[in-house]
LOFI-770217 format. One record per residue (C-alpha): residue in one letter; y, z, x; residue number from 1. Coordinates in nm, 4 decimals, decimal comma. Each point is the difference from the previous one (the first is absolute). Example, Ala and Ser with C-alpha at 12.3 -4.5 7.8 and 13.67 -1.06 7.14 Angstrom:
# residues 2
<atom><rest>A</rest><yy>-0,4500</yy><zz>0,7800</zz><xx>1,2300</xx><nr>1</nr></atom>
<atom><rest>S</rest><yy>0,3440</yy><zz>-0,0660</zz><xx>0,1370</xx><nr>2</nr></atom>
This chain:
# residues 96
<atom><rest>X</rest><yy>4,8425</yy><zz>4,3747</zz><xx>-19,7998</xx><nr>1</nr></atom>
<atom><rest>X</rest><yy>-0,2327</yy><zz>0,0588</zz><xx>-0,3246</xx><nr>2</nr></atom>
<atom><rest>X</rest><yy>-0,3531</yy><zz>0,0203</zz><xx>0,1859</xx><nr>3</nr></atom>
<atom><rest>X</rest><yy>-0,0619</yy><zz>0,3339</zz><xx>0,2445</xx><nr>4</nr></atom>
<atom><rest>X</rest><yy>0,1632</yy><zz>-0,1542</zz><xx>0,3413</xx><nr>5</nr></atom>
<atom><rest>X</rest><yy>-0,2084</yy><zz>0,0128</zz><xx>0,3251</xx><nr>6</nr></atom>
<atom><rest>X</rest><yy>0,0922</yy><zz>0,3040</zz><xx>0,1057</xx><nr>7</nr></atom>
<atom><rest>X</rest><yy>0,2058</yy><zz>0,3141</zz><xx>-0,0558</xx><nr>8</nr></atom>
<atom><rest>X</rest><yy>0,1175</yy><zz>0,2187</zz><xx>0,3411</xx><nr>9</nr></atom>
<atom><rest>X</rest><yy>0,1960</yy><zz>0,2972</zz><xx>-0,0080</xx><nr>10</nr></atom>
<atom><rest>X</rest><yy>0,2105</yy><zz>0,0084</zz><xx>0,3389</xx><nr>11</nr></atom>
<atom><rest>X</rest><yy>-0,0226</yy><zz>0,3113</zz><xx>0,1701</xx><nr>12</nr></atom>
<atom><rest>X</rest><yy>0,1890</yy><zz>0,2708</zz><xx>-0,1471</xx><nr>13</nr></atom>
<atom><rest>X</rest><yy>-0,0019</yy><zz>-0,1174</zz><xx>-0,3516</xx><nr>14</nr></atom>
<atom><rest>X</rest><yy>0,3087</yy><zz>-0,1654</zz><xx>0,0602</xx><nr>15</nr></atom>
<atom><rest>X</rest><yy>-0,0703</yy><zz>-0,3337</zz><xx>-0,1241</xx><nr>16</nr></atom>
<atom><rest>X</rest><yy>-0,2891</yy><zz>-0,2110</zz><xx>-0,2254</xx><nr>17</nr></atom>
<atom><rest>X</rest><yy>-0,0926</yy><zz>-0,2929</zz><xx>0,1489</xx><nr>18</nr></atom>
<atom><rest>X</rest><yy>-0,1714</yy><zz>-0,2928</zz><xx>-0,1942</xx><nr>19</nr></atom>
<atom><rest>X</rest><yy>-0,1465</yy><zz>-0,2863</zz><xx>0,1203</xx><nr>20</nr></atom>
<atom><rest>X</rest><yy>-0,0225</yy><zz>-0,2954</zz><xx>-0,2372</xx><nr>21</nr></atom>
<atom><rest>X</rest><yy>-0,1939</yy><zz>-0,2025</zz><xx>0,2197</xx><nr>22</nr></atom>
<atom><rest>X</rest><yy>-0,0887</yy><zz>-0,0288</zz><xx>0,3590</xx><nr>23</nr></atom>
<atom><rest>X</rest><yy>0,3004</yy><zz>-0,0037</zz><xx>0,1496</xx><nr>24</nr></atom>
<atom><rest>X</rest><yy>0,2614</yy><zz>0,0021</zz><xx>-0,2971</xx><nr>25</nr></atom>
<atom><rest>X</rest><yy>0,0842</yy><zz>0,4359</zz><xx>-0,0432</xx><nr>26</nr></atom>
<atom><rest>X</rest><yy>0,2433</yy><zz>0,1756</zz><xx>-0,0778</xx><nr>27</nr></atom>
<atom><rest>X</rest><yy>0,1350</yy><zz>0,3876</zz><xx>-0,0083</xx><nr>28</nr></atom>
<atom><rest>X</rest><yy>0,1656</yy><zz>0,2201</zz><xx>-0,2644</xx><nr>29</nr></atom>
<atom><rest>X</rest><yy>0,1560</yy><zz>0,3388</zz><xx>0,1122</xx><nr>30</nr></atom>
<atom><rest>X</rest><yy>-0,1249</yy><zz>0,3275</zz><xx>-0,1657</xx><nr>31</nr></atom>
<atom><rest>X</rest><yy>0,3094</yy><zz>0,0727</zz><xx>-0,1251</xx><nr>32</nr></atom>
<atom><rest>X</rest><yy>0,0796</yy><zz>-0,3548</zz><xx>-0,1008</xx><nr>33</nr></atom>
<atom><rest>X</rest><yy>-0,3763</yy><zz>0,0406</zz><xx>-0,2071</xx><nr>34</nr></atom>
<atom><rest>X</rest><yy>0,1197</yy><zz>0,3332</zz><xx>-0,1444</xx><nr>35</nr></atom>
<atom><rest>X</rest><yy>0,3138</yy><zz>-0,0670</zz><xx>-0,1253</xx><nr>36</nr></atom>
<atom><rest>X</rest><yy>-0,1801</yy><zz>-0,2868</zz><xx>-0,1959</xx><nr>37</nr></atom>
<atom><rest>X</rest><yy>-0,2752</yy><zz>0,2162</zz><xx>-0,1567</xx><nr>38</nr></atom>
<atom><rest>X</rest><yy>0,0032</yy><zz>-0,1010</zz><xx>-0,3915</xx><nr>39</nr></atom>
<atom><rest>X</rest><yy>-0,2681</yy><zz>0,2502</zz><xx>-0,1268</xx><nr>40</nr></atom>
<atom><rest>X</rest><yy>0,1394</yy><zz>0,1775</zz><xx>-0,3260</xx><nr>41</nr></atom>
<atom><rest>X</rest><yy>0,0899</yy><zz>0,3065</zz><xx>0,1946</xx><nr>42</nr></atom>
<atom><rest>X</rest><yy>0,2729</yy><zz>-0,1571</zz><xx>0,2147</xx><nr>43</nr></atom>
<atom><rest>X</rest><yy>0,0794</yy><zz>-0,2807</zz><xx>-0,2891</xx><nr>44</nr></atom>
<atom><rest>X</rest><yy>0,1318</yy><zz>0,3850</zz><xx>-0,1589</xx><nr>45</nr></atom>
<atom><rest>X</rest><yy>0,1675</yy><zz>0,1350</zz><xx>0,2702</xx><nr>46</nr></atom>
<atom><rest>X</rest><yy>0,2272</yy><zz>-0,3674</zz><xx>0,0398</xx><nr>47</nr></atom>
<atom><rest>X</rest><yy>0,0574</yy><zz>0,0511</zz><xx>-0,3869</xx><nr>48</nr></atom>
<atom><rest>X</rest><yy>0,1366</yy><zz>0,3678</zz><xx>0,0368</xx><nr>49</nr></atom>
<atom><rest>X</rest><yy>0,1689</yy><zz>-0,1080</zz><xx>0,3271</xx><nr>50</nr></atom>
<atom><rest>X</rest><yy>-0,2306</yy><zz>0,2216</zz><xx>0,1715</xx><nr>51</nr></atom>
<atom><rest>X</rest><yy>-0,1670</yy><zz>-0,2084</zz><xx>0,2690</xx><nr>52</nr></atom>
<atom><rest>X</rest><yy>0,1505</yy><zz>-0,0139</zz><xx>0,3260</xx><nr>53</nr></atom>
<atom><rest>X</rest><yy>0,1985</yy><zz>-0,3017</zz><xx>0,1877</xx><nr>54</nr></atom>
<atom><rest>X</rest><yy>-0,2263</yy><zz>0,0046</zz><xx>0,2971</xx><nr>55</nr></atom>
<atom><rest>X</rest><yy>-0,3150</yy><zz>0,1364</zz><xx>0,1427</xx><nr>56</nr></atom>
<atom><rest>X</rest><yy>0,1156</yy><zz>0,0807</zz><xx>0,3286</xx><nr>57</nr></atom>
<atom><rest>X</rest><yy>-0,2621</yy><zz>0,1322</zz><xx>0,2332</xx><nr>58</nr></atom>
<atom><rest>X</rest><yy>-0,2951</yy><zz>-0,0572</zz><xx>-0,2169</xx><nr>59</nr></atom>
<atom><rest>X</rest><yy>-0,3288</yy><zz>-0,2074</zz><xx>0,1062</xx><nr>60</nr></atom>
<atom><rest>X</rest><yy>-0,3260</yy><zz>-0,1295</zz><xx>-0,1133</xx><nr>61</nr></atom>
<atom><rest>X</rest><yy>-0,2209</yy><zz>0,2667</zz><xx>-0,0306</xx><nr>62</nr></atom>
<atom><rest>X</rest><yy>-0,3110</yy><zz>-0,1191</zz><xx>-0,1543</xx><nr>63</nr></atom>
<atom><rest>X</rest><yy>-0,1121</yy><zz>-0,3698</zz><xx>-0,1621</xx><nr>64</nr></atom>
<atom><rest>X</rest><yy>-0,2713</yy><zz>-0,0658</zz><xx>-0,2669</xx><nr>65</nr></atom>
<atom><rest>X</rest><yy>-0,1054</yy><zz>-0,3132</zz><xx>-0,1245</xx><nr>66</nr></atom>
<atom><rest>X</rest><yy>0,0101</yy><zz>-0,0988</zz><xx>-0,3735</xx><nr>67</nr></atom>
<atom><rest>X</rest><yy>-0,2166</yy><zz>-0,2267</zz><xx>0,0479</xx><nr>68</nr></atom>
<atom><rest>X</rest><yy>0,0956</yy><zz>-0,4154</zz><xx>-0,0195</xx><nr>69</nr></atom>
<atom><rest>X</rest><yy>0,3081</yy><zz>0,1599</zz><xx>-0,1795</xx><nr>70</nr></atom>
<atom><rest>X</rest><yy>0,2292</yy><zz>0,1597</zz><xx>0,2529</xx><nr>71</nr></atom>
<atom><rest>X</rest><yy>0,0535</yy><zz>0,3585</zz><xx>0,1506</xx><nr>72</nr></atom>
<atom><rest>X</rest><yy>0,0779</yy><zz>0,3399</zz><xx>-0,0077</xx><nr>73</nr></atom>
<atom><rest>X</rest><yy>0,1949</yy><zz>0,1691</zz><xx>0,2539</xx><nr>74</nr></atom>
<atom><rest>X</rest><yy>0,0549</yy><zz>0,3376</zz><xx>0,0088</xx><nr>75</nr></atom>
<atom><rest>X</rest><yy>0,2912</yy><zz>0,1174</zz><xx>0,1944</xx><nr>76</nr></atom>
<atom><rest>X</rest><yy>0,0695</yy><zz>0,2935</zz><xx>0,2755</xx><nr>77</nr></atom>
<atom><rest>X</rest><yy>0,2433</yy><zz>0,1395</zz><xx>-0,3078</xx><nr>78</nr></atom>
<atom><rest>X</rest><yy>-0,3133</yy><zz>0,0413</zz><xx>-0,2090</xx><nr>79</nr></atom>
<atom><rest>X</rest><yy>0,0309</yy><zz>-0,2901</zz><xx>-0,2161</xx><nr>80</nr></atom>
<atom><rest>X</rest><yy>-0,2880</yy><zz>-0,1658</zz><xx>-0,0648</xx><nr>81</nr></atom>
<atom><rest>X</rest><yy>0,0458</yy><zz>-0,1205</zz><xx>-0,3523</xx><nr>82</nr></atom>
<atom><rest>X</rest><yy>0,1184</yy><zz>-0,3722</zz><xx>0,0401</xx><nr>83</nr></atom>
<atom><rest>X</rest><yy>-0,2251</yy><zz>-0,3058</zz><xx>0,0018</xx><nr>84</nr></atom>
<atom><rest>X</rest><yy>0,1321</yy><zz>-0,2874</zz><xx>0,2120</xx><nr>85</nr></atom>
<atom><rest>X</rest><yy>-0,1733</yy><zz>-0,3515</zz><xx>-0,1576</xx><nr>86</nr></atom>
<atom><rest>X</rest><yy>-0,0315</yy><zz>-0,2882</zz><xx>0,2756</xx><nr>87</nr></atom>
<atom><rest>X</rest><yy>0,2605</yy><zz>-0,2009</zz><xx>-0,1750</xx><nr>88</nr></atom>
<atom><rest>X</rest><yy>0,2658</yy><zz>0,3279</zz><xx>-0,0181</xx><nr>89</nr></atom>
<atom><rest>X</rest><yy>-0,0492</yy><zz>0,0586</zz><xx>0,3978</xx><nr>90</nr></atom>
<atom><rest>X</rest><yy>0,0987</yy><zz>-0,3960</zz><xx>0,0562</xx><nr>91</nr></atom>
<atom><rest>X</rest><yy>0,2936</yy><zz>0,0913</zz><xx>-0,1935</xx><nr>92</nr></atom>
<atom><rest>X</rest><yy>0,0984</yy><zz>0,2643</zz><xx>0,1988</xx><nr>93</nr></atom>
<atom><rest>X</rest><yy>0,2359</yy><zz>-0,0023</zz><xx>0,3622</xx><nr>94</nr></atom>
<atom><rest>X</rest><yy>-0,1460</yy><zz>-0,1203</zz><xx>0,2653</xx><nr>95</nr></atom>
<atom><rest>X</rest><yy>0,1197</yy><zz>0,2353</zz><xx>0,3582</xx><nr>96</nr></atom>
């Protein structure tokens, strides 16, 4: 997924991202799951210093911004809102 799928839908709650590829072809990645695989410099640290957490229990989708044909940001009920999510990293990621 390198090109800005057809749509991007945050279920109700924040719980989960889902991305549609195509008509018909989606899929969804939990808020946690999207969290705990944040890569911005910040959290790159805190895995380093064995600072950043196991899980992300409890935490949704707050808010998402395009980054244009590039990918996303997501910032998180937690107050995150540091990580940028390219297409090809969110195919990457666990499907729920």
């Amino acid at each position: 997924m390198e090109a800005a799928p057809e749509s991007i839908i945050v279920s109700k709650g924040g719980a989960k991202l889902v991305i549609s590829v195509r008509e018909g072809v989606s899929h969804a990645v939990d808020a946690p799951t999207l969290r705990l695989a944040c890569r911005c410099a910040s959290c790159k640290r805190a895995r380093i210093d064995g600072k950043f957490p196991e899980r992300f229990d409890g935490v949704t989708i707050a808010e998402v911004t395009s980054m244009g044909q590039y990918g996303l940001n997501i910032t998180f009920s937690d107050g995150h809102a540091r990580g940028i999510f390219p297409w090809s990293y969110l195919a990457e990621l666990p499907k729920n």
